[in-house]
C-alpha positions in Angstrom: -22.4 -11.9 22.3 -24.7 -12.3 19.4 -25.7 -8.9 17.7 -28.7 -7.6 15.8 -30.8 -10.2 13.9 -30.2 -10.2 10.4 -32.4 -8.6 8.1 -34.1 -10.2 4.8 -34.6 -7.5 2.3 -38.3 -7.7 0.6 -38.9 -6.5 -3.0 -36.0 -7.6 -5.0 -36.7 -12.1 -4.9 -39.7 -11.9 -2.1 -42.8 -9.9 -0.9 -44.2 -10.7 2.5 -47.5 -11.2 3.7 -47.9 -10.5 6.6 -51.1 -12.3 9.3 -52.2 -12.8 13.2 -50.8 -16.3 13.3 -54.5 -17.7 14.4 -55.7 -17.1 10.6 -52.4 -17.9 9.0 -53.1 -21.6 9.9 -55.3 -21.6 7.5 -53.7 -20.8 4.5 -51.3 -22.4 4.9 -53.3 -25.6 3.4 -53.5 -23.8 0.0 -49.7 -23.3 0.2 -47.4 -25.8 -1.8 -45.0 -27.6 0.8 -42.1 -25.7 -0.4 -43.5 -22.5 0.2 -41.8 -20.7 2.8 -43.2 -19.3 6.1 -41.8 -17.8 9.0 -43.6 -17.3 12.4 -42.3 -14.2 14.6 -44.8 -14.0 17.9 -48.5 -14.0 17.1 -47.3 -12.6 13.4 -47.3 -15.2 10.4 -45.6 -14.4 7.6 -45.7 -16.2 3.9 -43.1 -14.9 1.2 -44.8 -14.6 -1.8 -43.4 -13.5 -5.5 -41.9 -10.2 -5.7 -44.6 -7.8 -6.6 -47.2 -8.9 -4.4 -47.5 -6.3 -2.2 -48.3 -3.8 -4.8 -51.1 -5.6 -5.6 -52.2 -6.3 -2.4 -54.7 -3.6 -2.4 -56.5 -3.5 -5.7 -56.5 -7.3 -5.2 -58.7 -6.9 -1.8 -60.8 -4.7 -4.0 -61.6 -6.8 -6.5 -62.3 -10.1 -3.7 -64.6 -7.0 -2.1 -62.4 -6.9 1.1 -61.2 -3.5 0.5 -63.6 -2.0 2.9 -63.1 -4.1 5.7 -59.9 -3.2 8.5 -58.2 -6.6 7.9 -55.1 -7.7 9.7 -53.4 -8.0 6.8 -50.4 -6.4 5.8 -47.9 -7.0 3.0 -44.3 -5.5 2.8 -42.4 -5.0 -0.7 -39.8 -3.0 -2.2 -38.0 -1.3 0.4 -38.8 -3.5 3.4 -37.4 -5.7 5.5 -37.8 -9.0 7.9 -36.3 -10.2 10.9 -34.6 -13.3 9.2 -35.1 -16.7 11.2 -32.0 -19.1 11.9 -31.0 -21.6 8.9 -32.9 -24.8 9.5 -31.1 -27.4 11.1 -29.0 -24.9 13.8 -29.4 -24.3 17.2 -32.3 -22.3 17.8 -34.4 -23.6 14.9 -37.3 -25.4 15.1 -37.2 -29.1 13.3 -39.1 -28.0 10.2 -42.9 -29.3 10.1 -45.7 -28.2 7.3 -48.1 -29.6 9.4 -50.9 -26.6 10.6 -50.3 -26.9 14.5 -47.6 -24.1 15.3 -44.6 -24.7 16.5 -43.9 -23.2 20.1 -40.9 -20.8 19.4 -37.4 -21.4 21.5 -37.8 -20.3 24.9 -34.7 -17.7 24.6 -35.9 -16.8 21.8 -37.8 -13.8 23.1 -40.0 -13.3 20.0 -37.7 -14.1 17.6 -38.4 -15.0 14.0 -39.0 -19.2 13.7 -38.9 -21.0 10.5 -42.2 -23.1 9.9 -41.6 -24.2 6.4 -38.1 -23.1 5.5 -37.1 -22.9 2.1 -35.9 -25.7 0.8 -32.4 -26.3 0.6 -30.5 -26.7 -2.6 -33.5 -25.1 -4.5 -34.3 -21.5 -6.0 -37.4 -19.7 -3.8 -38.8 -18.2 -6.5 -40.6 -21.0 -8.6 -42.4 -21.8 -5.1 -43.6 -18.7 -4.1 -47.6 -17.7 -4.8 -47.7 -15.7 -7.7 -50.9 -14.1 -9.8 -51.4 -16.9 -12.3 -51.7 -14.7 -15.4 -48.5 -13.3 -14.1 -45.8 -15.8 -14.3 -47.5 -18.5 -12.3 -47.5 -22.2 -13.5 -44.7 -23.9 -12.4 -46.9 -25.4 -10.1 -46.7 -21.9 -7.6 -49.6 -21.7 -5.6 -51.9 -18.9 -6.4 -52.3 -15.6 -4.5 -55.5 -14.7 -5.4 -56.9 -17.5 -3.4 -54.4 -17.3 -0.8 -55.2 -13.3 -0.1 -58.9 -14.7 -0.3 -58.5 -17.3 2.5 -56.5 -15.2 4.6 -58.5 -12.1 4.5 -62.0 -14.8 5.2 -59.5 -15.7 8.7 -58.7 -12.4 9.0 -61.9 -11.3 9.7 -63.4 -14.5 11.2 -60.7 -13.8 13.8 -61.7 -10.1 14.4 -65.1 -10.8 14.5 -64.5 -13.9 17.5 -62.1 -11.1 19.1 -65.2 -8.5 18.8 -67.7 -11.1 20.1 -65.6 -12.3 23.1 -65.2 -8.3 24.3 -68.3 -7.1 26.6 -70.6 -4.7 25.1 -70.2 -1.4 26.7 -73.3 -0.8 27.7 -73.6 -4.1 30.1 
């Protein structure tokens, strides 16, 4: 009998951000095709350099999305995520970077799927979205555009959510 999922701890080689799997799709075409991504749900996540999500916040300030409720989380030091199965074993989904998302395993009851997993053989690290004037180069992707694309589908999604409710005076 299989027992709780293993946890990946967040802070120490990773951050997480963390998405409604609807606007995820879209970042994930300014994402290298080693960068990993898991998919747990409706709940996309991207692991992006360690630090990230301390920045998070001043970083939706300065793209003037601070004062918006967007769906967008990011976990750091201290956290933790469900960890998906190793690519290539029972339960895992055949690895695809295309944007259509995978359905996950029927017994999988929610369980966290591998959409891009990291590449084997290779460190994380040098793939992960970083703040260019950080670290970046290396070819990483950059977060500031990636926080920028996925807070625009953030809120594109909440406002098509808020449009599709009745208004409650009808």
């Amino acid at each position: 009998m299989p027992g709780p999922p293993v946890r990946l701890v967040t802070g120490l080689r990773f951050d997480v951000l963390e998405v409604p799997a609807e606007a995820g799709r879209a970042a994930l075409r300014h994402l290298g095709p080693a960068s990993p991504v898991t998919l747990q749900g409706n709940r996309m996540r991207v692991l992006v350099a360690a630090g990230s999500a301390d920045e998070l916040p001043g970083l939706l300030d300065w793209l003037e999305w601070g004062a918006l409720a967007l769906d967008l989380t990011a976990i750091g030091a201290g956290g933790s995520i469900e960890a998906p199965p190793p690519p290539g074993t029972a339960g895992a989904p055949h690895p695809s970077g295309m944007p259509a998302l995978p359905a996950a395993p029927e017994n999988s009851q929610g369980a966290a799927v591998w959409l891009r997993p990291p590449e084997f053989g290779r460190e994380v690290e040098p793939s992960l979205p970083t703040l260019s004037a950080v670290g970046g180069g290396g070819g990483a992707p950059d977060l500031v555009r990636l926080v920028d694309t996925m807070a625009t589908h953030c809120h594109r999604v909440r406002l098509r959510r808020t449009c599709a409710q009745p208004l409650a005076f009808s």
